[in-house]
C-alpha positions, 0 to 999 in steps of 0.5 A, a space after each residue: 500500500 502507498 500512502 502520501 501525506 498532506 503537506 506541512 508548508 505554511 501557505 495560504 490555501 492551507 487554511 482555505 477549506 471551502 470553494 466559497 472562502 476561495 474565490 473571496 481569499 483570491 479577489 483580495 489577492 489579486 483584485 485587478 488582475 485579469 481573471 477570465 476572458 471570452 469572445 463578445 458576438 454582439 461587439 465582435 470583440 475579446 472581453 476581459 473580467 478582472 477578479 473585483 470586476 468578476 466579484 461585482 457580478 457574482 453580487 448580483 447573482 447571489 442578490 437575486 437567488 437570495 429573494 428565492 428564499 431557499 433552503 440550504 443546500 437547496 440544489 441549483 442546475 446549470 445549463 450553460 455554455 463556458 463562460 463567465 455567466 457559468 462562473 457567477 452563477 456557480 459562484 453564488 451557489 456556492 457562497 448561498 451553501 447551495 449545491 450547484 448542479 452542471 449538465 452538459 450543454 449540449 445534452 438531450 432533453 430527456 436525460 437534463 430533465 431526468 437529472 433535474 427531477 432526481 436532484 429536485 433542483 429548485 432552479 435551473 439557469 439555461 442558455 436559452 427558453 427554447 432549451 427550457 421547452 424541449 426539457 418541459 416537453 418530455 413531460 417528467 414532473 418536476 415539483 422542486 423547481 420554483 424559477 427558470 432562468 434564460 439568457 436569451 428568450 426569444 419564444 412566446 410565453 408558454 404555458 409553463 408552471 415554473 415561471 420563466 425570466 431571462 436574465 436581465 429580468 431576474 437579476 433585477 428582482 434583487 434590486 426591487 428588494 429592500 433587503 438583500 442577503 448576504 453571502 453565509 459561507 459553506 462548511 466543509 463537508 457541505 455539497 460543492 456539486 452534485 455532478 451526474 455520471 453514467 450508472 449501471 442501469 443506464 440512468 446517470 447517477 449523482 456524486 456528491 462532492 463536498 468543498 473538502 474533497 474538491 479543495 484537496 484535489 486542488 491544494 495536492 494540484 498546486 503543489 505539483 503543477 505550480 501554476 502561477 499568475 501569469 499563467 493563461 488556461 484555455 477552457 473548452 471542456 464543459 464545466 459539467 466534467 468534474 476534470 474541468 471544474 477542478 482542473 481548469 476552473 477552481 485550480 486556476 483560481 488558486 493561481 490567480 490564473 487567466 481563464 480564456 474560454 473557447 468559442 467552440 471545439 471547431 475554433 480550437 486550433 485558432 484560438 491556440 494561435 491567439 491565447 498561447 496558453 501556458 496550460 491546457 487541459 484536455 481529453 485525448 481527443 485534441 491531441 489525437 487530432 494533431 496527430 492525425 493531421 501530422 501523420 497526414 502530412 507526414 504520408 506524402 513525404 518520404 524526406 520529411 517523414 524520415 525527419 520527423 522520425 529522426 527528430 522523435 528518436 533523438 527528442 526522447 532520448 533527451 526527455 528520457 535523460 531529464 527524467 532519470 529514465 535512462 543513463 547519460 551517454 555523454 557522447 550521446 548526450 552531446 550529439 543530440 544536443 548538437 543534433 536538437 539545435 538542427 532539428 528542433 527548428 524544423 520539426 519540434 517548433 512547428 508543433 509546439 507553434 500549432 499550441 501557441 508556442 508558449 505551452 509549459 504544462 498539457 494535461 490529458 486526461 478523462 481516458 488513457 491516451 496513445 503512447 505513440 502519440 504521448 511518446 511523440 509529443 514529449 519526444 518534440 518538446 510539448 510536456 504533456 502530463 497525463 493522469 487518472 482519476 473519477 468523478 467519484 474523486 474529485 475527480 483526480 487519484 494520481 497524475 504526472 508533473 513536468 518534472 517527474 513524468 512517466 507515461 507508461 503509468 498515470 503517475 503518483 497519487 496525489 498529496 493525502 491519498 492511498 491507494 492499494 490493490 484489492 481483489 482481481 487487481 482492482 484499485 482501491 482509493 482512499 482519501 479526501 478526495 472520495 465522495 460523500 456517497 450516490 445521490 439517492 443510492 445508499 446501496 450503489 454507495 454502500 456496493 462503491 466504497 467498502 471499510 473507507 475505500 473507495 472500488 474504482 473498478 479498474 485494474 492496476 498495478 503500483 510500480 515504484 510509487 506509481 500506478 499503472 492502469 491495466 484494464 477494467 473490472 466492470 464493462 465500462 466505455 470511456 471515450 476520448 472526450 473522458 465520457 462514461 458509458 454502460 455497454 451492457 445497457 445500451 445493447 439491452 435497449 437496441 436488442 428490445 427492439 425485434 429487428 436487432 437479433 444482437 449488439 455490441 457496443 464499442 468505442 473505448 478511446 474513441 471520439 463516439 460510440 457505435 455498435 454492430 449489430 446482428 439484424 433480423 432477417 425480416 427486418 433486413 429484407 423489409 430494409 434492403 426492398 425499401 431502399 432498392 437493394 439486393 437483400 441476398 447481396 452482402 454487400 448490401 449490409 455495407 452500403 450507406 443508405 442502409 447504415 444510416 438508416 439502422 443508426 437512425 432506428 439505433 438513435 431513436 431506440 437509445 433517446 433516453 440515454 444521454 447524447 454521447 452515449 448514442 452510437 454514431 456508427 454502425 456494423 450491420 451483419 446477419 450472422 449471429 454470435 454463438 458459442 461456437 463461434 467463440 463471440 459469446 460464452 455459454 451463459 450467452 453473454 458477449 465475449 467482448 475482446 473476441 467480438 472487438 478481433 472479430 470487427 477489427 477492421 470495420 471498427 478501424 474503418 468507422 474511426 479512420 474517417 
């Protein structure tokens, strides 16, 4: 068992024990240095918030939540892109010991309005009314909720229960008030968010996070990062990933940290030309798509291939010797230094310009990302640190520093967690990063974390201090964007319907789920007729006017599972998997790693598009 301990510096965050205390210690800090920074459409221009300007607003957010008069702890849901509104009304939740609750964006309707109802959130904060009535439309009672709130309305009033205002028109109930509360701290051990992630049912459960478990996180993170103020974060992670909120909302405020929020994903590359952030969190889909651009390029030349190939041999030698990961050959050493002054302007640059030119720290983190490109990227200079851990944790176990970097494992544990193998190699955490319990799922909780520690249900193995992660015990997707998906479930519900015989879902490390799929010989002849194809003809399985019809039925059959967790993609085939064909066990349950060989190709192709 390896245990870390807290450590005994004297320093500022060490006294702060909730989110709340945290944004006030900063705002006397640092009071007009600047804080966050987003795209204006309206004005067509970058504006800057300091941290006294970005407290300013927060004031009249807490003002207006407080006319509500609602109970401590009361739950409050955010659905809302990155952006300073995102941070005020997170901000005054907090301060009013109200527990926020982000969703996804972007997320269907029916599962935000199934998160709404199982929190008995009493107020929900959207983008816009059009959001508001599609949730309203799926019919799910909600009889917690007392306000919605929009920033934008555009649709005639509905016949709505819960009254609706935008934002102008709410902030400005406070001011028609002759008493205005003010902020009452949380404790500790109260709600800093209650973040849904997927269960095992197919229906996501809530994780209650308390100030302590995201405070640890972000104390252990300062001590090993280091960010300081003059450090600039580009956030385009949603805020409802709990990697985000503590890595690049809360541990930039520690900082004193510039926040810059991204227009969209798409905007990406630009943006990284014009912030140049310092920092970058992301999942390991960003840096799957430099890769594959570079590896585009890279095929059309044989020259600038063999260079590349140079420059990464002769780069991880010299990252393996700053990292005691090989012994010094001084001769080696001198030639590759000699060699880097050559090869770092023609290769290595241009790769770290495509970031920015001026990136000291890239996290990757939510899912395990390719050695081929963590191997290729440290090789050329860009110091990408990776990491591990689970919403349940707030949401960081162990990580990499800059300084003390193996990419063959996700790191060391943090600062005051233990971590120990348990029964099949499965990782066990312990810590005051490990949640208060499942929202609601005394049992779910109880079945999670057992005499204090915390069943991760991931295999692993401690190595000299670090953890190496080997696999799953539970039949769990992780994407590259870090999203969680139940295989088992989503099969359960494409197989309810007659024409799917079988199914199989994939898409771990991937950017979206898909399945294959065994059709019904009625349904594929009624299908292929309909579409004037030869339904004897195999071919005809592969054509894309039939895929995109059965991903069509696919996605009409998993609607109430959250987006992501909807395929994309599908493999139809008439076969079916038996055991005979070694696709299932004799318990009918799908051999996965065999079904994964089987399609190994169709799956290639469905990702390489």
């Amino acid at each position: 068992m390896l245990k870390q301990t807290m450590s005994t510096d004297d320093n500022a965050l060490s006294s702060i024990n909730t989110l709340a205390e945290l944004f006030a210690w900063r705002v006397r800090q640092t009071p007009t240095a600047e804080a966050y920074r987003e795209f204006d459409n309206s004005s067509g221009q970058w504006i800057s918030s300091s941290w006294q300007e970005t407290n300013q607003h927060i004031a009249g957010f807490i003002n207006a939540l407080s006319t509500l008069a609602m109970a401590r702890g009361s739950r409050i849901a955010i659905l809302l892109p990155n952006g300073l509104h995102a941070v005020c009304i997170d901000q005054a939740t907090l301060a009013l010991a109200h527990v926020p609750v982000p969703m996804h964006a972007l997320d269907n309707p029916a599962s935000i309005a199934y998160i709404l109802s199982d929190s008995d959130a009493s107020f929900l904060i959207a983008a816009t009314d059009e959001q508001w009535q599609s949730i309203a439309a799926t019919n799910i009672a909600f009889p917690s909720l007392q306000q919605v709130v929009v920033l934008q309305k555009t649709q005639p009033e509905s016949n709505s229960s819960v009254p609706v205002l935008n934002l102008q028109e709410w902030l400005a109930t406070a001011h028609n008030t002759q008493e205005q509360s003010t902020a009452q701290f949380p404790e500790p051990h109260d709600l800093a968010a209650l973040v849904y992630t997927s269960g095992t049912t197919g229906k996501p459960k809530g994780v209650m996070l308390t100030h302590q478990n995201v405070m640890s996180n972000v104390r252990a993170v300062v001590q090993r990062i280091a960010p300081v103020t003059d450090d600039v974060f580009l956030s385009f992670l949603p805020l409802s990933h709990t990697f985000e909120r503590t890595a690049g909302y809360y541990l930039p405020i520690a900082a004193g940290a510039c926040v810059v929020f991204s227009r969209s994903v798409k905007q990406l590359p630009e943006e990284l030309l014009l912030v140049r952030p310092t920092i970058l969190i992301s999942v390991p889909r960003i840096y799957e798509r430099v890769y594959a651009v570079i590896q585009s390029k890279l095929a059309s030349s044989k020259a600038q291939n063999w260079l590349f190939n140079v420059a990464i041999a002769v780069g991880w030698r010299r990252f393996a010797g700053t990292q005691g990961m090989s012994s010094v050959n001084v001769l080696r050493s001198t030639l590759d230094e000699l060699s880097w002054q050559i090869l770092n302007p023609l290769v290595a640059s241009k790769l770290m310009n495509q970031f920015g030119g001026r990136l000291r720290v890239a996290v990757s983190g939510g899912a395990a990302l390719s050695p081929a490109i963590s191997h290729c990227f440290l090789a050329l200079g860009i110091p990408i640190v990776q990491g591990y851990g689970m919403t349940e944790t707030a949401p960081i176990i162990a990580f990499n520093a800059p300084d003390d970097n193996d990419p063959a494992t996700v790191g060391r544990p943090i600062t005051g967690v233990e971590v120990k193998i348990g029964d099949n190699a499965e990782l066990l955490v312990r810590g005051p990063n490990v949640m208060r319990g499942y929202w609601k799922r005394e049992e779910d909780t109880a079945k999670t974390i057992i005499d204090g520690w915390l069943h991760t249900g991931d295999q692993a193995e401690i190595v000299a201090d670090r953890v190496r992660i080997k696999g799953r015990v539970k039949e769990i997707i992780v994407t590259s964007t870090g999203e969680k998906i139940a295989p088992v479930d989503l099969e359960l519900a494409i197989t309810n319907d007659s024409a799917f015989e079988q199914a199989y879902a994939f898409g771990d490390n991937a950017p979206f789920i898909a399945c294959a799929v065994v059709l019904s010989l009625s349904y594929w002849q009624q299908l292929a007729i309909s579409l004037s194809l030869n339904p004897d003809d195999k071919q005809s399985l592969q054509s894309d006017s039939a895929v995109n019809a059965v991903v069509k039925r696919l996605r009409d059959l998993t609607q109430s599972f959250p987006y992501y967790a909807q395929p994309k993609a599908a493999i139809l085939t008439l076969e079916p998997w038996t055991i005979e064909n070694t696709l299932i066990t004799p318990t009918l349950k799908l051999k996965r790693k065999n079904l994964e060989g089987h399609f190994a190709q169709d799956i290639q192709r469905i990702y390489s598009r």
